[in-house]
C-alpha positions, -999 to 999 in steps of 0.1 A, spaced: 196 -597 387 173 -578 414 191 -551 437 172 -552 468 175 -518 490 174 -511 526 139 -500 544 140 -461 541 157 -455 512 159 -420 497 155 -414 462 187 -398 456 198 -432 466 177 -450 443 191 -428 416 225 -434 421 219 -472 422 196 -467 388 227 -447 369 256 -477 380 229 -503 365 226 -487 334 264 -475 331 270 -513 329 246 -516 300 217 -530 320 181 -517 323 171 -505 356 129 -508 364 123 -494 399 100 -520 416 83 -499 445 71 -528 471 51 -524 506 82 -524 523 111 -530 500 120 -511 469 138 -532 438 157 -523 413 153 -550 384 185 -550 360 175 -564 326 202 -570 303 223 -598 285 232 -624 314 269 -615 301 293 -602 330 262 -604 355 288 -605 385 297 -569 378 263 -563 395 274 -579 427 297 -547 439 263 -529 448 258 -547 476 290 -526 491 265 -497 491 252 -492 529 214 -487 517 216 -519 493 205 -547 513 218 -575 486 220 -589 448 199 -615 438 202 -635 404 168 -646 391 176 -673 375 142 -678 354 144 -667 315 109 -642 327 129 -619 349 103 -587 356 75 -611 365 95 -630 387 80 -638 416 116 -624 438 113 -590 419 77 -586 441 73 -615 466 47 -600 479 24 -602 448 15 -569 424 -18 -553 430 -32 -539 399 -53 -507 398 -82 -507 371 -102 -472 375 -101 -478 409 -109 -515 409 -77 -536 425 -70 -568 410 -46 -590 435 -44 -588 472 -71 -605 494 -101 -595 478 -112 -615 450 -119 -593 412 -148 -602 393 -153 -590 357 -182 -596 335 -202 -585 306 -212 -600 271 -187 -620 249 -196 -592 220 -215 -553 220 -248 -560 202 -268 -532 204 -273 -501 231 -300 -524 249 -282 -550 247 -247 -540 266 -271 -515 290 -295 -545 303 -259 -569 307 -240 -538 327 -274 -537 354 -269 -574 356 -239 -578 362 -235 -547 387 -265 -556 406 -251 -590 415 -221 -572 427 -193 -576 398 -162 -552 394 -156 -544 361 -179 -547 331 -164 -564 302 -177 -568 265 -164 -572 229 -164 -541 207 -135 -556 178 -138 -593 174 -113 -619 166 -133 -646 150 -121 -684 132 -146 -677 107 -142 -646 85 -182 -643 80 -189 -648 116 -200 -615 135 -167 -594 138 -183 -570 167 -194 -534 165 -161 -519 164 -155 -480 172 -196 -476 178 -195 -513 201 -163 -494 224 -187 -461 226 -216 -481 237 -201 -506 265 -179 -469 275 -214 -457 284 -228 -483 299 -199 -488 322 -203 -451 329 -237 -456 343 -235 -481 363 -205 -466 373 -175 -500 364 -142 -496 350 -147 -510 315 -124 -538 298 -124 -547 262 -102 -565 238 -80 -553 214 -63 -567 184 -47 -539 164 -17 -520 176 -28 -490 153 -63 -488 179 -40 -487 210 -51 -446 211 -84 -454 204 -87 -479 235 -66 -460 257 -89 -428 256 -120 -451 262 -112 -479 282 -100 -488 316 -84 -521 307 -71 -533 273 -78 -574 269 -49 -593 249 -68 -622 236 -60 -659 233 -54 -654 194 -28 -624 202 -9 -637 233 20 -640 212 21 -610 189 49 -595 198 47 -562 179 16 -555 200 24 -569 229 58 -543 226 31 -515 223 10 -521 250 41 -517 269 49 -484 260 19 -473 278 6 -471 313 -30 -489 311 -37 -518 328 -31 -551 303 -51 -581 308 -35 -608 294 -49 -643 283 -29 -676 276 -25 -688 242 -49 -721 232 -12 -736 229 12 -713 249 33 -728 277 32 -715 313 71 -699 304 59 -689 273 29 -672 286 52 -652 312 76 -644 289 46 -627 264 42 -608 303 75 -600 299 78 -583 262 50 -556 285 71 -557 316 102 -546 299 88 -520 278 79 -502 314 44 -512 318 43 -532 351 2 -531 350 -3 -568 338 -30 -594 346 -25 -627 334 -55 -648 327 -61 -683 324 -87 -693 295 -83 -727 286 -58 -748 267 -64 -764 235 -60 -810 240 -74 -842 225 -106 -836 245 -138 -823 224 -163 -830 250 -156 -788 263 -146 -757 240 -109 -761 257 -99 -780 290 -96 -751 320 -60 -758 332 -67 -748 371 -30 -763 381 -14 -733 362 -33 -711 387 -15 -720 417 19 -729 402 20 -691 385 16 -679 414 46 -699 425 66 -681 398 52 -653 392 36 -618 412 12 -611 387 -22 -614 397 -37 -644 384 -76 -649 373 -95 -672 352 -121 -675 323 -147 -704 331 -168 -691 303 -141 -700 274 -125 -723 297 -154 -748 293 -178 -736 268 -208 -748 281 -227 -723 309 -236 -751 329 -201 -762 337 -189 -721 345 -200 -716 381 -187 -748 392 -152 -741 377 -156 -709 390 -158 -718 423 -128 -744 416 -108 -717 404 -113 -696 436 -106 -724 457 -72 -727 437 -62 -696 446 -73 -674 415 -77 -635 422 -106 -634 400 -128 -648 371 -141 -632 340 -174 -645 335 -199 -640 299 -232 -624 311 -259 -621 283 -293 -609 290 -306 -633 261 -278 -660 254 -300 -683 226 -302 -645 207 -263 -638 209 -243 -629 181 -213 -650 193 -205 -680 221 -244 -676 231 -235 -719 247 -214 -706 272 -228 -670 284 -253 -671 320 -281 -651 323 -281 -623 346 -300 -642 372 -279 -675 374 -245 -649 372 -263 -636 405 -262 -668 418 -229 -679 406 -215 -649 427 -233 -657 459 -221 -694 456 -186 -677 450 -183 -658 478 -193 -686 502 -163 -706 487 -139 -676 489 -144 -672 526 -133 -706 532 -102 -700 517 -93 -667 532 -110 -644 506 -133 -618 504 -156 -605 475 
């Protein structure tokens, strides 16, 4: 159930609704909208009804069930979308969020020439791998604690918010002190026990879909971060694993614009592992806009035939330039801006 309150609500009020949730053995998470403030109750669907007698309050406007088993990232909890702040960077709203970098942190040069690629063509945020989660136990596991330090630096000076994935709920200190964004990967979108952590603290989660997760299962992964009191979530959309062979995965662009039927997280999508092959990334890139993505994450290698891990699908600085120029042509004929 969502308790929606009046315009102009004081927070004395919003207390006193907060304490009546939880004295019925709900959780209350305060959902602070542009013009509306939420209050989410999350509890055992038991007794709901009880909630109902709030509306009696003068400053509660009504009581809505949300019928959905993801209640937090319900689209009627925020109907007018989340906007996500990464080091100053918003994901969600009207202007479209571009983050890119190299699949993996090879070496200082490396990560340094990528970052003045990818910030001279305009991106947002710099991405790269520091700890990598790889099929093959002999493959190139990433640079770990040394990789974070490096790609930290080079975000610093070309002066982008950093994102970086991580796979270890012991690291979550580690990351939190030197990134901006914390990436759950593909591999991880269901490991609860992390996904729990991440949701005890207050940095920005960007979360990718599971090579077989369902759309109500990837929400409800959204949810085990919601409803630990972390409402900074990004979902991402990276591909789904099918019968076809002929790409690395098959980029399911119809879950962009029915998640953001159900849901008010931002939504943006992975071309790169969505397709596997670099030719095929700026043209799904531009699809994905056109769907009605927030924004893309997009591999950017200085040297792609050298790299260390998914070298196939990374661009070249120059051809991301021109990916993002091709972009923003498509996102202003859909209302967007980059």
């Amino acid at each position: 159930m969502i308790v929606v309150l009046r315009p102009n609500v004081t927070e004395d009020q919003i207390g006193n609704v907060v304490r009546m949730v939880e004295q019925l053995d709900y959780r209350a998470h305060i959902i602070r909208g542009v013009e509306r403030t939420v209050v989410a109750c999350v509890g055992e669907e038991r007794g709901e009804h009880q909630l109902e007698h709030l509306e009696a309050l003068a400053y509660v406007e009504r009581v809505l069930p949300v019928l959905r088993s993801f209640k937090l990232a319900a689209r009627e909890v925020r109907p007018e979308g989340s906007r996500i702040n990464v080091g100053g960077v918003e994901i969600g709203g009207r202007r479209l969020t571009v983050i890119a970098g190299p699949c993996a942190v090879e070496s200082r040069e490396q990560v340094e020439a990528a970052a003045d690629g990818v910030r001279c063509a305009g991106a947002h945020l710099l991405r790269g791998g520091a700890y990598k989660p790889r099929t093959s136990p002999y493959a190139f596991q990433g640079m770990e604690a040394e990789g974070l330090g490096l790609l930290e630096a080079a975000g610093k000076r070309v002066r982008l918010p950093i994102v970086t994935e991580i796979m270890d709920p012991h690291d979550i200190d580690l990351f939190v002190e030197h990134a901006d964004m914390l990436q759950v990967g593909a591999r991880n979108a269901q490991n609860f026990s992390l996904l729990r952590r991440l949701g005890r603290i207050k940095k920005p989660v960007l979360l990718k879909r599971g090579m077989s997760t369902r759309l109500e299962e990837f929400l409800m992964a959204a949810e085990y971060i919601l409803s630990e009191g972390n409402p900074n979530v990004v979902l991402c959309e990276r591909g789904i694993r099918t019968f076809e062979t002929a790409t690395r995965n098959t980029l399911d662009l119809n879950a962009v614009p029915l998640l953001k039927e159900w849901t008010h997280l931002p939504v943006i999508v992975d071309p790169s592992h969505g397709t596997g092959i670099w030719s095929l990334v700026t043209p799904m890139a531009l699809a994905a806009v056109a769907a009605g993505a927030d924004g893309l994450l997009i591999e950017v290698h200085p040297n792609p035939q050298a790299a260390r891990s998914d070298g196939p699908q990374q661009l070249k600085p120059e051809r991301f330039a021109e990916l993002m120029k091709s972009v923003a042509a498509v996102a202003g004929a859909v209302g967007r801006t980059l």
